[in-house]
C-alpha positions as CSV (number, residue, x, y, z in Angstrom):
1,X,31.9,-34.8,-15.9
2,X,31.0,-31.5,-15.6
3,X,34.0,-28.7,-14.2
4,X,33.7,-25.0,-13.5
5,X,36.8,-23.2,-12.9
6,X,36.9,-20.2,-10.5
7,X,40.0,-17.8,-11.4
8,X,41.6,-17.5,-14.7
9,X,45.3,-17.0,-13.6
10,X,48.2,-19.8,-14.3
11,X,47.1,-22.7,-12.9
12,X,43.5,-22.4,-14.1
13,X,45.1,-21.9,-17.4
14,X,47.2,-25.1,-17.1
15,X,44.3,-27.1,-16.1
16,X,41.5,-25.9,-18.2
17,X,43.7,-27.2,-21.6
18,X,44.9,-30.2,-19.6
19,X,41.3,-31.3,-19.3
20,X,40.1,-30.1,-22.1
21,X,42.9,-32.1,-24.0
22,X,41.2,-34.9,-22.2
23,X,37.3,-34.1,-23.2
24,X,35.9,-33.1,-19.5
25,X,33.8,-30.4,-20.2
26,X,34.5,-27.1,-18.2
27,X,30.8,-25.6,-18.6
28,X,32.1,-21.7,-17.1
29,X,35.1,-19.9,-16.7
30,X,34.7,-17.5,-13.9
31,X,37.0,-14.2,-13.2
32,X,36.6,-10.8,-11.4
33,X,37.1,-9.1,-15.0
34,X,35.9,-10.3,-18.4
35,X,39.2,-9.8,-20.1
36,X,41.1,-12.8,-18.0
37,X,37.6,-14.5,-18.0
38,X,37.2,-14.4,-22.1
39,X,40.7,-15.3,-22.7
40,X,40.3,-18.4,-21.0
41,X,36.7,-19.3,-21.6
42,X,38.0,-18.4,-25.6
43,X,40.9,-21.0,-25.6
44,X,38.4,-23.5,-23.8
45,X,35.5,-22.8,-26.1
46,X,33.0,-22.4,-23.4
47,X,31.0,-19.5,-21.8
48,X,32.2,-16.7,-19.6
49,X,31.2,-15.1,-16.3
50,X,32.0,-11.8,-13.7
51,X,29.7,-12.6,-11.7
52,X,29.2,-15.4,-9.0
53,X,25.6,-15.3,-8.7
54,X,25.5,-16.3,-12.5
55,X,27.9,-19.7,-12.2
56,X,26.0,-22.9,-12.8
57,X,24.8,-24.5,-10.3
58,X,24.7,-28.0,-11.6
59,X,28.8,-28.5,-12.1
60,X,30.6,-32.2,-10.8
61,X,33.1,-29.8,-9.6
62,X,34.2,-26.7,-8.8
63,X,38.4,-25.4,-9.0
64,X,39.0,-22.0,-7.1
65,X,42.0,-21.3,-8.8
66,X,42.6,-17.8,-7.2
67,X,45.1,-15.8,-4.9
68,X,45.3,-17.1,-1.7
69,X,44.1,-13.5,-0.2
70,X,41.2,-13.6,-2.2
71,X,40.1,-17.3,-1.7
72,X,38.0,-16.9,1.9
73,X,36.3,-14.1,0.7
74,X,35.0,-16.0,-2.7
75,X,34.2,-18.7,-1.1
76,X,31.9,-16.9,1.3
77,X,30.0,-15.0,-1.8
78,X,29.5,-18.4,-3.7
79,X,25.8,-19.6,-4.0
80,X,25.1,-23.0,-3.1
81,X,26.2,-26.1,-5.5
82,X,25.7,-30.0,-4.8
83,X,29.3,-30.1,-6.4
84,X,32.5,-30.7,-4.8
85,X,34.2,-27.4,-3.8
86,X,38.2,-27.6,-4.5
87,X,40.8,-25.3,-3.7
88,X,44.3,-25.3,-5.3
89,X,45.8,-23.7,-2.9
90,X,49.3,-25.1,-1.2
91,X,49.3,-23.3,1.7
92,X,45.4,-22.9,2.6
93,X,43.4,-25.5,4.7
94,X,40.8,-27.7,3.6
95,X,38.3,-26.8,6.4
96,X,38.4,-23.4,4.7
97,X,35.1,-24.6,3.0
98,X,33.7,-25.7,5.9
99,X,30.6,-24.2,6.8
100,X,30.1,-23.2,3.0
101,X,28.9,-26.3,1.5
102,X,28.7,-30.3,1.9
103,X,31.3,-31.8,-0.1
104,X,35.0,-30.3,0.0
105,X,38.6,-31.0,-0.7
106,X,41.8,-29.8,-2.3
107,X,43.5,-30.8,-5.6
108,X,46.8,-29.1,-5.3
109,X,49.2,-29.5,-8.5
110,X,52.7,-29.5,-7.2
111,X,54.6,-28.0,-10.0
112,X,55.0,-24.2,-11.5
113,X,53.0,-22.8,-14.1
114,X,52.9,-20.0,-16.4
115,X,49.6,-19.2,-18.9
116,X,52.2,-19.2,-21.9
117,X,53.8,-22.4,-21.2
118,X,51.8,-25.6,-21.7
119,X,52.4,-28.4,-19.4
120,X,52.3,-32.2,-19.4
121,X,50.0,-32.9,-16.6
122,X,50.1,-36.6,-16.5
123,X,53.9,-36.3,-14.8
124,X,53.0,-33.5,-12.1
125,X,51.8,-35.1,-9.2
126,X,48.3,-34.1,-7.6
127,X,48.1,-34.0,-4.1
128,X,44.5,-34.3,-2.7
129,X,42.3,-34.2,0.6
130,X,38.7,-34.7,0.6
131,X,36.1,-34.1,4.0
132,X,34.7,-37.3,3.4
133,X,36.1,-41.4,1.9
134,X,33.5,-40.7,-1.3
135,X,34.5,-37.4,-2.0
136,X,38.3,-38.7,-2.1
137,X,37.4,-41.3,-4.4
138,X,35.3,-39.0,-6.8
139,X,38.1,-36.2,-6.7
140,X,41.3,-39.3,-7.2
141,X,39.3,-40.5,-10.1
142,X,38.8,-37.0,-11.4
143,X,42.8,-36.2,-11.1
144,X,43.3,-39.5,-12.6
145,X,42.3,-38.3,-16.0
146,X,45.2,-35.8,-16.2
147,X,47.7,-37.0,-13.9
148,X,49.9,-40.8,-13.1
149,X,50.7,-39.4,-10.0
150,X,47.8,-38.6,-7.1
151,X,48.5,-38.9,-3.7
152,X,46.6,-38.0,-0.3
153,X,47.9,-35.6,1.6
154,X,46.8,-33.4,4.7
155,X,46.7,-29.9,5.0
156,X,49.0,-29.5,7.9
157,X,51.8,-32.0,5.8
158,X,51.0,-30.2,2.6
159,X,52.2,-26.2,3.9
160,X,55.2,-27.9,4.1
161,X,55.3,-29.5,1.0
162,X,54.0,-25.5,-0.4
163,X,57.6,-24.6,1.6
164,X,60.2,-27.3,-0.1
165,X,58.7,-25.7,-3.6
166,X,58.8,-22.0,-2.6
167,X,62.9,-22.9,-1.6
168,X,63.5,-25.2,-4.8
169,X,61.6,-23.6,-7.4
170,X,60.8,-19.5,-6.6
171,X,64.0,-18.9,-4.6
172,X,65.8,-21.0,-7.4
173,X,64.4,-18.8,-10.1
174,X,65.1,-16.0,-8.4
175,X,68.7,-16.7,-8.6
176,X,68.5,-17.4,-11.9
177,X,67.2,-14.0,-12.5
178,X,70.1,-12.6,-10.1
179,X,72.8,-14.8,-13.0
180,X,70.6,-13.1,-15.8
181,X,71.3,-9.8,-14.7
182,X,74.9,-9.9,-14.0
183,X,75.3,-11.6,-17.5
184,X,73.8,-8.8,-19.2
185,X,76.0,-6.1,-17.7
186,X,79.2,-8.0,-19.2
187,X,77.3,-8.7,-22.4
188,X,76.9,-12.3,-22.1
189,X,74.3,-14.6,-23.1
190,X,72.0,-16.6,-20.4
191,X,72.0,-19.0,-22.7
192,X,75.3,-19.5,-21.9
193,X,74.7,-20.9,-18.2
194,X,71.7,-23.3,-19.1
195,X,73.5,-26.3,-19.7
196,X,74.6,-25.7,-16.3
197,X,71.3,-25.5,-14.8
198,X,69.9,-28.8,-16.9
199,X,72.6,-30.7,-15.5
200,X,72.4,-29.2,-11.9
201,X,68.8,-30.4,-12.0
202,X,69.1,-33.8,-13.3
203,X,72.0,-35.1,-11.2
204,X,69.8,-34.8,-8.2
205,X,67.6,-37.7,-10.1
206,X,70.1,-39.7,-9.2
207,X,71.8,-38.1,-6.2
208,X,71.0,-36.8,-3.1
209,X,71.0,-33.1,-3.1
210,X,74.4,-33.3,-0.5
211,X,76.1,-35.6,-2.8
212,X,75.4,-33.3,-5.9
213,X,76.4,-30.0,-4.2
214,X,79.6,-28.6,-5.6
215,X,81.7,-25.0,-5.3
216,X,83.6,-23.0,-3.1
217,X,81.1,-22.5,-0.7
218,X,81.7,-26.3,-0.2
219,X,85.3,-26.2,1.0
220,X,84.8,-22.4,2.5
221,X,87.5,-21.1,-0.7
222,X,87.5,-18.1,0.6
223,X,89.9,-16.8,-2.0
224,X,87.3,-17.7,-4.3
225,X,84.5,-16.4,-2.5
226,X,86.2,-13.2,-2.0
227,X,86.6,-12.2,-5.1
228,X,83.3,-13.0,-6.2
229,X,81.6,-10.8,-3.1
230,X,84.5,-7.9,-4.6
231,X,82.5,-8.2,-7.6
232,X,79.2,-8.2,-6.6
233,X,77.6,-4.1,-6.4
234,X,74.6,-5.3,-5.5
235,X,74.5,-4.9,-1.2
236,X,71.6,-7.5,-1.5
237,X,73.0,-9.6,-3.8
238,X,76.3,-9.7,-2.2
239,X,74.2,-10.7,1.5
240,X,72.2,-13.6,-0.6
241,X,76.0,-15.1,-1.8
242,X,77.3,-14.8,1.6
243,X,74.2,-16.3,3.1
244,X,74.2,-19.2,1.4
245,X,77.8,-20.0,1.1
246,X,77.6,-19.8,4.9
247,X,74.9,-22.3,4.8
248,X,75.7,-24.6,2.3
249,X,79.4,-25.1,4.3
250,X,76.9,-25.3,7.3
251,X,75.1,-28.3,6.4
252,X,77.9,-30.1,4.4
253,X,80.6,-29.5,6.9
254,X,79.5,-32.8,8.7
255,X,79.2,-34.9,5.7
């Protein structure tokens, strides 16, 4: 099986040594720029590209792994392959292919990555979509060889999906970032709050996220909550604690 990987960001990081790891061969690495496109293609051990008239033309496959601004436009300056085209996008449609060659789909990865961090692909679970019952079947079998967990999924229930993770993961980090800068003004470790988060995170294995949601927003302690907003400086920050203390009373009140 034969795999060429357009982008060099993250995710085409991620997946590059995840298949690798499981001897697919990724014949090219493309990238707008040879630095990204070398360190990738070095870590793989296989050639390098800048530009899209040189990619192979004789790949199974074919992963755009690239910003979502940037995707349409690749797409439309990308020869001609008899490979499947695959986007990795969460919130792009399938039928953004259409028109550009026969055999299409997605393979979205529903987790968060980082170049530096390696992953255990056979946990995260693969959603996929396909313009045709074979291609679904080649592109399930290809997932199959890094993940357990590859499920069919449309592109209008998928955005969604793209939503739940921008709210659980990036806005959750976010506010981890938020903790890791007020720690730091008193001179107090993050690590500090960690054992916190690992156990926030793995009661909702066996909870519902309403059952596992504690603090004064809960019971509106608005002793509590005022003194926290009196030490809040940040006018931002002190708008994001009141937001969601409002909401989390919101949608537990009824419970």
């Amino acid at each position: 099986m034969r795999v060429v990987l357009i982008g060099a960001g993250n995710l085409a990081t991620q997946l590059a040594l995840a298949l690798s790891d499981k001897s697919v061969e990724i014949v090219q690495v493309y990238s707008r720029t040879v630095e990204s496109a070398k360190t990738l293609a070095d870590m793989i051990n296989c050639p390098y590209t800048t530009s899209l008239d040189a990619v192979v033309a004789d790949a199974d496959f074919y992963i755009f792994s690239v910003k979502d601004s940037v995707l349409e436009e690749l797409i439309g300056m990308m020869p001609a392959t008899n490979g499947i085209w695959l986007h990795t996008a969460g919130s792009m449609p399938m039928g953004i292919f259409e028109g550009f060659t026969k055999n299409y789909g997605v393979l979205y990865p529903f987790q968060t990555f980082s170049k530096s961090k390696k992953v255990d692909f056979s946990v995260i679970p693969i959603f996929i979509e396909a313009n045709s019952s074979e291609n679904i079947a080649k592109i399930e079998g290809f997932c199959r060889i890094i993940s357990d967990f590859v499920h069919i999924l449309s592109s209008e229930k998928r955005q969604y999906l793209h939503l739940t993770g921008v709210f659980a993961c990036n806005f959750v980090n976010h506010l981890y970032h938020i903790s890791e800068a007020i720690l730091a003004k008193e001179d107090i470790p993050f690590a500090s709050i960690l054992p916190l988060i690992e156990e926030t995170a793995n009661k909702v294995k066996d909870l519902s996220p309403s059952e596992a949601q504690t603090g004064p927003a809960l019971r509106m302690d608005k002793n509590v909550i005022d003194k926290h907003l009196d030490l809040i400086k940040d006018p931002s920050w002190k708008e994001i604690y009141s937001l969601m203390s409002e909401d989390i009373y919101r949608m537990n009140k009824k419970n």
